[in-house]
SELO-915254 format. One record per residue (C-alpha): residue number from 1; x, y, z. Coordinates in nm, 2 decimals. Layout:
// SELO-915254
<gumar n="NUM" u="X" v="Y" w="Z"/>
...
This chain:
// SELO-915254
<gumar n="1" u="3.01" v="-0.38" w="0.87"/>
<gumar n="2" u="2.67" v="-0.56" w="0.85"/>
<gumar n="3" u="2.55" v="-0.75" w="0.56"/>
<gumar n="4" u="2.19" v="-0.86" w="0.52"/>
<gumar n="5" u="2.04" v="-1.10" w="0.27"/>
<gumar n="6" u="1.67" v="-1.11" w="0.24"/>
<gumar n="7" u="1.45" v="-1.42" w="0.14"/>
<gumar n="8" u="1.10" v="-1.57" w="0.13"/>
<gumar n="9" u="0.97" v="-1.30" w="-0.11"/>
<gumar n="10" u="0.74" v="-1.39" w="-0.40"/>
<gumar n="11" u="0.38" v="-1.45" w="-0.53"/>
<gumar n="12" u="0.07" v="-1.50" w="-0.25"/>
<gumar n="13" u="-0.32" v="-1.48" w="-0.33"/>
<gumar n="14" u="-0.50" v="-1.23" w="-0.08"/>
<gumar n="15" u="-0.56" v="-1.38" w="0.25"/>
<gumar n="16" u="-0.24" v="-1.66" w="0.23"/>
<gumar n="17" u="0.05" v="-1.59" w="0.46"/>
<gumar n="18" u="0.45" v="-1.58" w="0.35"/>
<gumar n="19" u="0.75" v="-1.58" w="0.58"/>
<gumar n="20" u="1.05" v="-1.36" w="0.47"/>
<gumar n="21" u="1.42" v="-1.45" w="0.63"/>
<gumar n="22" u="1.67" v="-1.20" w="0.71"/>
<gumar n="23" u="2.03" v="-1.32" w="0.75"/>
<gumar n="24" u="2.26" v="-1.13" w="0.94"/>
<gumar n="25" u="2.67" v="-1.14" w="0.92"/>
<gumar n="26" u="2.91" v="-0.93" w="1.08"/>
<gumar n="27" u="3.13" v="-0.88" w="1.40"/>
<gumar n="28" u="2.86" v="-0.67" w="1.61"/>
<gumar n="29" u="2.52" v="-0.70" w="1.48"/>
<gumar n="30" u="2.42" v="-0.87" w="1.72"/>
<gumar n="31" u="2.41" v="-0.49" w="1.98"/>
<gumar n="32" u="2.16" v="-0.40" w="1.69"/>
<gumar n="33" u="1.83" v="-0.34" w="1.61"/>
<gumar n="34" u="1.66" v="-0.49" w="1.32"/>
<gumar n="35" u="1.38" v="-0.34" w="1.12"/>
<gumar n="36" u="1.13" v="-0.47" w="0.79"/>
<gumar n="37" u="1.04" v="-0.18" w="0.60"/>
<gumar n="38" u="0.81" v="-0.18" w="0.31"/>
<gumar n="39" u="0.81" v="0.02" w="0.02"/>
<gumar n="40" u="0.54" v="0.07" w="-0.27"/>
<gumar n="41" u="0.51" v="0.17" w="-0.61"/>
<gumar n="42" u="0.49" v="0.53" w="-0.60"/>
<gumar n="43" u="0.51" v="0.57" w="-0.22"/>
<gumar n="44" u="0.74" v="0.62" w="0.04"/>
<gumar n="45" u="1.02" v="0.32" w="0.23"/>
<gumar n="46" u="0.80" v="0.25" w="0.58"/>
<gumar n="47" u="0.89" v="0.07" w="0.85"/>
<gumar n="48" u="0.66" v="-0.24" w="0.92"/>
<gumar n="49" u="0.83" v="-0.38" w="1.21"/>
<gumar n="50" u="1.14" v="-0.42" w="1.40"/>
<gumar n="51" u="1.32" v="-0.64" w="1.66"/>
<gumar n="52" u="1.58" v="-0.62" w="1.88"/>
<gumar n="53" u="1.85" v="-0.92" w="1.95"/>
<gumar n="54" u="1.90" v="-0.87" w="2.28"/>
<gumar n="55" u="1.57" v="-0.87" w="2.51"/>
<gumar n="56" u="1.36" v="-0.91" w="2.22"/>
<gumar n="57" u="1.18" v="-0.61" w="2.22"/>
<gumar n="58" u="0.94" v="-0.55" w="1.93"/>
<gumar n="59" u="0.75" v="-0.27" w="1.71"/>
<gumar n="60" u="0.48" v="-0.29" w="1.46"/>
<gumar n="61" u="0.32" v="-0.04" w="1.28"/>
<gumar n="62" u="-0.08" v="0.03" w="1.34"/>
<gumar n="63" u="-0.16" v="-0.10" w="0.95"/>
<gumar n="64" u="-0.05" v="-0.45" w="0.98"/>
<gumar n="65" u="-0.03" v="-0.53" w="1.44"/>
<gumar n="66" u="-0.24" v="-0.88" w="1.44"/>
<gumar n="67" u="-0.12" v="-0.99" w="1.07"/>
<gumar n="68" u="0.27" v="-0.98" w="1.11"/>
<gumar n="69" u="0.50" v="-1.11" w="1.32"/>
<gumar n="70" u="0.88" v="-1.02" w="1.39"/>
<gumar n="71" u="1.08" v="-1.29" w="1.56"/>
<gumar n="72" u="1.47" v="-1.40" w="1.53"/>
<gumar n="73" u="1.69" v="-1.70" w="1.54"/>
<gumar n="74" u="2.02" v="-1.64" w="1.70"/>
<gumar n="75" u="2.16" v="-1.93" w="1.62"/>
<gumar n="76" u="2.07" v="-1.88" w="1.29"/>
<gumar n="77" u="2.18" v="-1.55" w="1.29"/>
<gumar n="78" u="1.82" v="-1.48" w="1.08"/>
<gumar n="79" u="1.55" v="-1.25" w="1.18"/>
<gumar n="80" u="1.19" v="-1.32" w="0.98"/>
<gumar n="81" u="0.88" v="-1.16" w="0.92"/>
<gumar n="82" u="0.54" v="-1.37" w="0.93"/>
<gumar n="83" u="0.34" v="-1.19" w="0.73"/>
<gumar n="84" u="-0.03" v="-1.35" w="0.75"/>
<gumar n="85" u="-0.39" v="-1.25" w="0.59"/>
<gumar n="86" u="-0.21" v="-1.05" w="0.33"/>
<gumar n="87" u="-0.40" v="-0.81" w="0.12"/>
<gumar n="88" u="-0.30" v="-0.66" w="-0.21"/>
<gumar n="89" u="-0.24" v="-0.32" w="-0.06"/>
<gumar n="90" u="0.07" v="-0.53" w="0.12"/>
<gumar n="91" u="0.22" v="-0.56" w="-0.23"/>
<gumar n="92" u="0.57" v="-0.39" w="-0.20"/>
<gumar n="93" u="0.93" v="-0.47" w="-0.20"/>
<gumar n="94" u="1.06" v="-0.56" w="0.16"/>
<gumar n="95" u="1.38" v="-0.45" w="0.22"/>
<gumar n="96" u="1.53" v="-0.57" w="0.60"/>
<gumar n="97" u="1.77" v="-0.30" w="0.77"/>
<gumar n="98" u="2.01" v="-0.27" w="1.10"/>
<gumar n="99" u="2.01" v="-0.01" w="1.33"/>
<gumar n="100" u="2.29" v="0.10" w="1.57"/>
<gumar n="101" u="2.02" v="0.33" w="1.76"/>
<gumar n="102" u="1.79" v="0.09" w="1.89"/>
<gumar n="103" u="1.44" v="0.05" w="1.83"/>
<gumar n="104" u="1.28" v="0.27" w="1.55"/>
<gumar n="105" u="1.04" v="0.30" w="1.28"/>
<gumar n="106" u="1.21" v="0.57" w="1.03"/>
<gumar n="107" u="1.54" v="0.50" w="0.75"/>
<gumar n="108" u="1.75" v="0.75" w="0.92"/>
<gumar n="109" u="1.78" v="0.52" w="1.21"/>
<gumar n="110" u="1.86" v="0.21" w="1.04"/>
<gumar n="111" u="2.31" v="0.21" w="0.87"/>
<gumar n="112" u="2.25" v="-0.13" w="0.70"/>
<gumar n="113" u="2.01" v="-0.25" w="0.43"/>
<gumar n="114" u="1.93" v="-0.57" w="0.25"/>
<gumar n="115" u="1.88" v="-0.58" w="-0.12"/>
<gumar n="116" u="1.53" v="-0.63" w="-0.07"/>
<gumar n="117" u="1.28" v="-0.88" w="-0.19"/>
<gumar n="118" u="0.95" v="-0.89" w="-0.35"/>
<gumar n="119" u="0.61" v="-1.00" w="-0.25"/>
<gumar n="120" u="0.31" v="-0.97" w="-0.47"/>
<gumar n="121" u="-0.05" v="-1.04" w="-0.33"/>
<gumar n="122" u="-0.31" v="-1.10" w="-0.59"/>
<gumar n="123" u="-0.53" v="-1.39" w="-0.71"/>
């Protein structure tokens, strides 16, 4: 079992930047993958980016390569989400998820999901 507890979420004006915190717990998450999806009102969970532990390999989707960042901590046991020159289209709850499978982009791969957390741009 994997738990994640998502942080960092909240209100940002267009163009400002927020960091969002994933902590991780559990006996093996560390052979996982870790993803950030985002999901809208109205539309559809998508995946954002992901991470792995080991080797650090990473994925972005096209809409937001050169704004975010995925990085992790192991000795924090945390993987975050830099999130910079937001736009109000980025409005959306983030939701961070494990993946036994490795690196992907779609929920089917991921067995573990935060609670999620909000983040609002507007002025």
């Amino acid at each position: 079992q994997v738990q994640l507890v998502e942080s960092g979420g909240g209100l940002v004006q267009p163009g400002g930047s927020l960091r969002l915190s994933c902590a991780a717990s559990g006996r093996t998450f560390r052979s996982y993958a870790m993803g950030w999806f985002r999901q809208a009102p109205g539309k559809e969970r998508e995946c954002v980016a992901a991470i792995r532990w080991s080797g650090g390999s990473t994925y972005y989707a096209d809409s937001v390569k050169g704004r975010f960042t995925v990085s992790s901590d192991n000795a924090k046991n945390t993987v975050y989400l830099q999130m910079n020159s937001l736009k109000p289209g980025y409005t959306a709850v983030y939701y961070c998820a494990a993946s036994k499978r490795g690196l992907g982009a779609q929920q089917y791969e991921y067995d573990y999901w935060g609670q999620g957390t909000q983040v609002t741009v507007s002025s």
